[in-house]
NULUMBA-32501 format. One record per residue (C-alpha): residue in one letter; x, z, y. Coordinates in steps of 0.2 Angstrom, whole numbers, plus 5000, padded with zeros to 4 digits. Example, Ala and Ser with C-alpha at 12.3 -4.5 7.8 and 13.67 -1.06 7.14 Angstrom:
# residues 2
LUMPA  rest  east    up  north
LUMPA     A  5062  5039   4978
LUMPA     S  5068  5036   4995
# end
This chain:
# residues 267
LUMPA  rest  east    up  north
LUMPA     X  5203  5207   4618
LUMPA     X  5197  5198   4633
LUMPA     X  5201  5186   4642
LUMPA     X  5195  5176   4659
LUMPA     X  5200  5156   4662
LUMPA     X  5194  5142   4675
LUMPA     X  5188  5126   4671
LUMPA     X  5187  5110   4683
LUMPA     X  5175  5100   4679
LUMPA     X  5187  5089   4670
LUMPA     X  5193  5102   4659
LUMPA     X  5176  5106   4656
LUMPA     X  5173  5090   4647
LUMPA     X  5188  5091   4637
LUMPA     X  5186  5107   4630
LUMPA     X  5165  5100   4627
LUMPA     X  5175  5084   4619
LUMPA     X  5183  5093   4608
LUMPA     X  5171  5106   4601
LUMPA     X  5160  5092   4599
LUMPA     X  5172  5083   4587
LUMPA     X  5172  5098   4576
LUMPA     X  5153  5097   4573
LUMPA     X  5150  5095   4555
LUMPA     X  5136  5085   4557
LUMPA     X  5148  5072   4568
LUMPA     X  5163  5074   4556
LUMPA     X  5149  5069   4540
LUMPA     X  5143  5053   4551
LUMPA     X  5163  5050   4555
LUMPA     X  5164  5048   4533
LUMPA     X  5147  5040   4528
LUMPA     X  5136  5035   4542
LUMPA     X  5131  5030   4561
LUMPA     X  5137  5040   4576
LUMPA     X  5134  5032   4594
LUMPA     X  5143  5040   4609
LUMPA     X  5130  5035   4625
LUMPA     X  5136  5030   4640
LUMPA     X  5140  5045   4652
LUMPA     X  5157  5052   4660
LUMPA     X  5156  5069   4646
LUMPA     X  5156  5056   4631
LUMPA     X  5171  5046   4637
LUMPA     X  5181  5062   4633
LUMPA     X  5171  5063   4617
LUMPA     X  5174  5044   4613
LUMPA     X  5194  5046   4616
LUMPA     X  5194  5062   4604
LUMPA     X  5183  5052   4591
LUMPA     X  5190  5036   4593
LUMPA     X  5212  5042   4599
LUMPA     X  5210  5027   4612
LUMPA     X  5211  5033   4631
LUMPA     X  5197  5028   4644
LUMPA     X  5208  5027   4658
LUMPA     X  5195  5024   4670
LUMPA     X  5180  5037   4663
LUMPA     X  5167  5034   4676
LUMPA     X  5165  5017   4671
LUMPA     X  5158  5023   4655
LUMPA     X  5141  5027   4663
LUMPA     X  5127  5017   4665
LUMPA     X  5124  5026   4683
LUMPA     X  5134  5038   4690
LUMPA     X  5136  5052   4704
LUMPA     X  5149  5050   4716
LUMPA     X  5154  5055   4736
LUMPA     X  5136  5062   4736
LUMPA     X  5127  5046   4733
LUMPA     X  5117  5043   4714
LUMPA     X  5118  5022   4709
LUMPA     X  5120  5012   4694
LUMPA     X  5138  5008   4689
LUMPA     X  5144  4990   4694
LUMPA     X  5139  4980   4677
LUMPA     X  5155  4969   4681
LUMPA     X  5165  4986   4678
LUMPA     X  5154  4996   4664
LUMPA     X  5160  5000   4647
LUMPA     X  5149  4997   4633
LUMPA     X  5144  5011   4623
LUMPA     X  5155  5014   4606
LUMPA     X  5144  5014   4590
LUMPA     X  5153  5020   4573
LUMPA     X  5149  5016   4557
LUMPA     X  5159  5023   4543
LUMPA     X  5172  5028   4555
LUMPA     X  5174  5011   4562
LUMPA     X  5169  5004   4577
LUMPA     X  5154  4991   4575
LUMPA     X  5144  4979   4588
LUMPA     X  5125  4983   4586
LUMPA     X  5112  4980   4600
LUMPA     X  5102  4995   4604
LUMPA     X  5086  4988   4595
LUMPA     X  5098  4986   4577
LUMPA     X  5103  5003   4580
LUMPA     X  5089  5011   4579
LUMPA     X  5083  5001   4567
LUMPA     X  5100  5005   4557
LUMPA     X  5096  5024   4560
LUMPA     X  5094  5038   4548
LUMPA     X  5092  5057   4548
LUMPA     X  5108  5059   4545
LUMPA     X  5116  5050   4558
LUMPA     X  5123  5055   4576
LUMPA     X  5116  5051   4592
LUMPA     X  5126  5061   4606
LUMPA     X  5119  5058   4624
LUMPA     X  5126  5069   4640
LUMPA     X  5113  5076   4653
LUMPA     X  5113  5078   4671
LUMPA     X  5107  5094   4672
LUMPA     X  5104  5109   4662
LUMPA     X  5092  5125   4664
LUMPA     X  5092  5144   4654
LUMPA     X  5078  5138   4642
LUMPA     X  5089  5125   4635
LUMPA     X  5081  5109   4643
LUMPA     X  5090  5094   4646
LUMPA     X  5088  5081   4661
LUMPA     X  5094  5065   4660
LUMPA     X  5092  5056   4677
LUMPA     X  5086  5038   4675
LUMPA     X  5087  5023   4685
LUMPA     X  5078  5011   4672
LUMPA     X  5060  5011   4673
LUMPA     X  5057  5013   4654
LUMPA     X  5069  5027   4654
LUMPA     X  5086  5020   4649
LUMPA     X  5093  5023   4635
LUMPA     X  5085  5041   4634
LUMPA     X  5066  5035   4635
LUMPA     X  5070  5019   4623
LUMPA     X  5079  5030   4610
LUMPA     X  5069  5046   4609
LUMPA     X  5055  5042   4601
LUMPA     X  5064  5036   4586
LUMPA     X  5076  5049   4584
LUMPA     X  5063  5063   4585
LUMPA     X  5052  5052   4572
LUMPA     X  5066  5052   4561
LUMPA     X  5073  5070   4566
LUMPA     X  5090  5062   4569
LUMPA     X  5105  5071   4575
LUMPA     X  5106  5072   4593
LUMPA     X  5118  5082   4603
LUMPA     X  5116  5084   4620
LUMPA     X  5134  5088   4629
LUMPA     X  5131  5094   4646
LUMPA     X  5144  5105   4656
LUMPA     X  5136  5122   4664
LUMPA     X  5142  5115   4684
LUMPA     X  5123  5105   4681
LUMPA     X  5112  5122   4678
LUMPA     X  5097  5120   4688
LUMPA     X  5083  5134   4690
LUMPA     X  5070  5121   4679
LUMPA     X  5072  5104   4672
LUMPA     X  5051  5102   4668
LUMPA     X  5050  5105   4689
LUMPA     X  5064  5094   4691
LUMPA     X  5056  5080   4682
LUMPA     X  5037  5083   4688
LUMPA     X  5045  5079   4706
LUMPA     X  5058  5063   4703
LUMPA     X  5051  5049   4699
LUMPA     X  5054  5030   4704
LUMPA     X  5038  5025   4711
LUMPA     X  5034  5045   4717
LUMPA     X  5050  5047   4730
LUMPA     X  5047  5038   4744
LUMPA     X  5066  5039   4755
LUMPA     X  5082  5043   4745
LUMPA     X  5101  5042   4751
LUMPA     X  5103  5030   4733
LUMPA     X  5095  5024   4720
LUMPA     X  5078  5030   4717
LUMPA     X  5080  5041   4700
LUMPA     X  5069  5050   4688
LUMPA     X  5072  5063   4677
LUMPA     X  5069  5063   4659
LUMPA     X  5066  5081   4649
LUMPA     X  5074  5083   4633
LUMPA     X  5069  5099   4622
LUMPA     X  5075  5090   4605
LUMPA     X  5092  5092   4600
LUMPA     X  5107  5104   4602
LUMPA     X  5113  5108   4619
LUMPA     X  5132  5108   4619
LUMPA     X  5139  5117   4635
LUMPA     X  5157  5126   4636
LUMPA     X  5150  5139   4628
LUMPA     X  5146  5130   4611
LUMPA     X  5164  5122   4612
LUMPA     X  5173  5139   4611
LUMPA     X  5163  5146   4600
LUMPA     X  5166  5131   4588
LUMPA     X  5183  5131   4592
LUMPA     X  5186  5150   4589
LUMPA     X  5178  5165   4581
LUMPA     X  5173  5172   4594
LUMPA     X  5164  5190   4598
LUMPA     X  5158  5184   4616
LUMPA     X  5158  5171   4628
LUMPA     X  5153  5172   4646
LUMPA     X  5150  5162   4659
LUMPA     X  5156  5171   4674
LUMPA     X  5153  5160   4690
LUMPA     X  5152  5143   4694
LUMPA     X  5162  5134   4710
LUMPA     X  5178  5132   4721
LUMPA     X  5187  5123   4732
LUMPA     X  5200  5110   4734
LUMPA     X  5195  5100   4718
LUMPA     X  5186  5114   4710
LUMPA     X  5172  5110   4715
LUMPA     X  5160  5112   4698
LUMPA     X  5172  5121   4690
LUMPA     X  5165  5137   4679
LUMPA     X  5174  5153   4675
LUMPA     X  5174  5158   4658
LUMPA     X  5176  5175   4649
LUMPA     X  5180  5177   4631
LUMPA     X  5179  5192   4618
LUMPA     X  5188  5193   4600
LUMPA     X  5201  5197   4589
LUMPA     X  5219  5200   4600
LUMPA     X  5225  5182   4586
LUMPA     X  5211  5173   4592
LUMPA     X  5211  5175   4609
LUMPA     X  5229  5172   4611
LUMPA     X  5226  5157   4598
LUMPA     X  5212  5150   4610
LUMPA     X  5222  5153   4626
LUMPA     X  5235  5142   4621
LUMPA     X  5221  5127   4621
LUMPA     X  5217  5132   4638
LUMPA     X  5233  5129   4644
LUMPA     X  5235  5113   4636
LUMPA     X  5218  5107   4643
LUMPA     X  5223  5113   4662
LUMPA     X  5225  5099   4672
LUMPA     X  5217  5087   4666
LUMPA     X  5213  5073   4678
LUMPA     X  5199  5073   4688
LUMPA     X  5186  5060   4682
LUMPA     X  5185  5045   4696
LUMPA     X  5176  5029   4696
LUMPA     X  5180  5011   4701
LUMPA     X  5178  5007   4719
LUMPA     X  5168  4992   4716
LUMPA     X  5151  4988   4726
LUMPA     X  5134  4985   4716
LUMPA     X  5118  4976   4721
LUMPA     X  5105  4989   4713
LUMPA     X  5102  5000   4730
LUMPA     X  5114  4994   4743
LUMPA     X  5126  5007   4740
LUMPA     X  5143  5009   4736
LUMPA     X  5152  5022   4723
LUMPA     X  5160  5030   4737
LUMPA     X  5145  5034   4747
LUMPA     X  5143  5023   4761
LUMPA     X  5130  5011   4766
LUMPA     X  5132  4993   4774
# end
């Protein structure tokens, strides 16, 4: 049987939130272990299914965010700190004592901004060391770590390498924003839609169809499924139930780093 669905973007990082949940490598660190859900608008919908406490306001669980067209660090009076897990419970640990704390077998999940066919990973930063990416990646590689990359297919781009051999903080001379770069990530699993049903469901095929719409569908992907008539039907039904999800919104708060606002106008 087959079967085609729409996603908003929103829906998008439910369905990715909950495939990820069911990752064994995240239900082992949930028992015995480290597990650290990065800032980013994908994870908040990962830290609620993780976690069952709801992040009314998601785009404050960013470090920088994209919104009305314009790319800026999110207020710091507003932003959410990241959620660390040990054991299953929540735990405060600076970045530093993290990593130090790290293992193999623990769980680092860290969304992207843009995705390409080969399976790259861009992560756009505003720090000039490179965030949280740039500070952590070292380490997790060293130790070959468990990172997981959840990124929704609305940010496929043609290349992330030729994306990130032309941002650049210091390189870009005029931008409507924040200057950015963009850091590459090869290491890891990339988690799009298409890893969430196939985790969810035992699925023959999954399909991205198109991408894109109107009247708050803009970023949305159509999705086609193949399986068993039981599966499909069984996997439909969590469609449904993940339809109309809210769109994600930020705080209308102002912010000192670039002279914008979140929504997108200047002074």
């Amino acid at each position: 049987m087959k079967a085609i669905f729409t996603l908003t973007s929103s829906e998008s990082k439910r369905l990715i939130a909950k495939g990820v949940v069911c990752l064994p490598e995240v239900q082992n660190a949930l028992k015995e272990g480290y597990l650290y859900i990065a800032g980013g608008t994908t994870n908040a919908f990962i830290a609620e299914e993780l976690t069952g406490q709801k992040i009314s306001t998601k785009g404050d669980y960013t470090a920088g965010v994209v919104i009305k067209g314009v790319h800026c660090v999110t207020d710091p009076d507003v932003r959410m700190q990241p959620i660390v897990l040990k054991d299953g419970e929540p735990v405060e640990m600076t970045m530093p004592q993290l990593l130090e704390a790290f293992s193999g077998k623990d769980v680092f999940i860290k969304g992207g901004n843009a995705i390409d066919v080969e399976g790259n990973v861009g992560v756009m930063v505003g720090d000039s060391w490179g965030g949280t990416i740039g500070r952590s990646m070292g380490r997790l590689i060293a130790l070959g770590a468990n990172l997981i990359l959840p990124v929704g297919l609305e940010k496929m781009v043609p290349s992330v390498i030729d994306a990130a051999n032309f941002a650049g903080i210091d390189t870009v001379d005029y931008t409507l924003g924040m200057k950015v770069g963009l850091v590459p990530v090869s290491y890891g699993s990339v988690f799009t839609e298409i890893q969430a049903l196939e985790m969810l469901a035992d699925l023959d095929d999954v399909v991205q169809i198109s991408s894109g719409g109107i009247g708050g569908s803009e970023g949305a992907v159509t999705l086609g499924i193949e399986g068993e008539e039981a599966t499909v039907k069984d996997l439909m039904k969590l469609i449904k139930k993940i339809k109309g999800e809210p769109q994600v919104v930020g705080t209308k708060r102002k912010c000192n780093k670039c002279g914008s606002c979140h929504f997108g106008r200047r002074d």
